[in-house]
C-alpha positions as a printed Julia matrix, in Angstrom:
73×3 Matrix{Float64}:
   0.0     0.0     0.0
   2.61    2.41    0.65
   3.58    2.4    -3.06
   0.42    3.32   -4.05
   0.35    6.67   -2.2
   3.36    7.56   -4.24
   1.78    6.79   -7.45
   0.22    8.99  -10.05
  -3.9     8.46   -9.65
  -3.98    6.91  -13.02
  -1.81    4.05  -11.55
  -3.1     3.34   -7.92
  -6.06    1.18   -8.6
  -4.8    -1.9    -9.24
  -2.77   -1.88   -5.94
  -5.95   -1.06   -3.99
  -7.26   -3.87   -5.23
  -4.79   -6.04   -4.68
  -4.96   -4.6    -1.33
  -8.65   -5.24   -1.03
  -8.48   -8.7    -2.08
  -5.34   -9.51    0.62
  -7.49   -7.83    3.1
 -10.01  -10.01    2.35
  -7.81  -13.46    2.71
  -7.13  -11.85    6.12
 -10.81  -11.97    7.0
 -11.1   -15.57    5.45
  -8.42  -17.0     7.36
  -9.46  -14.95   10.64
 -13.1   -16.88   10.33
 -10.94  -20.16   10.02
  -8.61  -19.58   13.06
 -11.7   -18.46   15.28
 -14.28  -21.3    14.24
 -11.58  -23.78   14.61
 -10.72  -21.86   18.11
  -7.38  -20.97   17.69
  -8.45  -17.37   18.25
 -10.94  -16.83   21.2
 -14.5   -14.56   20.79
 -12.5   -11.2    22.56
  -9.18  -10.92   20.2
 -11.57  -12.11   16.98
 -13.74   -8.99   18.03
 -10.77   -6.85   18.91
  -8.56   -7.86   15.63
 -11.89   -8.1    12.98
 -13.0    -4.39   14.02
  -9.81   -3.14   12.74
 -10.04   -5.18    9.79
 -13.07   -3.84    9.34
 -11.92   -0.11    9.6
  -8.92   -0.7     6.96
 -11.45   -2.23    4.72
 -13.99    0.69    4.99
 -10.87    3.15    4.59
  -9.91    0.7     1.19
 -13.32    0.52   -0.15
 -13.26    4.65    0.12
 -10.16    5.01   -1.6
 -11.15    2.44   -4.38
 -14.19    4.58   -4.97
 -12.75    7.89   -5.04
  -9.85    6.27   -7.71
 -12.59    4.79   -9.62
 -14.82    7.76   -9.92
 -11.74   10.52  -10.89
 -10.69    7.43  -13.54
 -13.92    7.54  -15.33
 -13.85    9.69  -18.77
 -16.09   12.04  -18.74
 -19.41   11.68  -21.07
């Protein structure tokens, strides 16, 4: 992610979603390690909220790249 701040906006979209879709592998195996109870109920909360945040803060920044890349009609 940090090389996509440094980017030109034309270029930072496909690293956002490559961060998006690692981000989401984190959730995946997070599920896994709690179900099979590896993680207990109070760091699964703690750890998925932030998870949660990031991905909100992701999701924002994909939109905003995606809506300044669209030609104008």
């Amino acid at each position: 992610m940090a090389a996509a701040s440094f980017l030109p906006r034309g270029e930072k979209e496909p690293y956002v979603r490559v961060a998006i879709r690692k981000l989401d592998t984190l959730r995946i195996l997070l599920m896994i390690a709690w179900e099979s109870r590896a993680l207990d109920t109070k760091k699964y909360g703690a750890i998925s909220k932030v998870v949660e945040e990031v991905g909100r803060q992701l999701g924002g920044w994909y939109g905003q790249l995606t809506r300044q890349n669209q030609t104008p009609r």
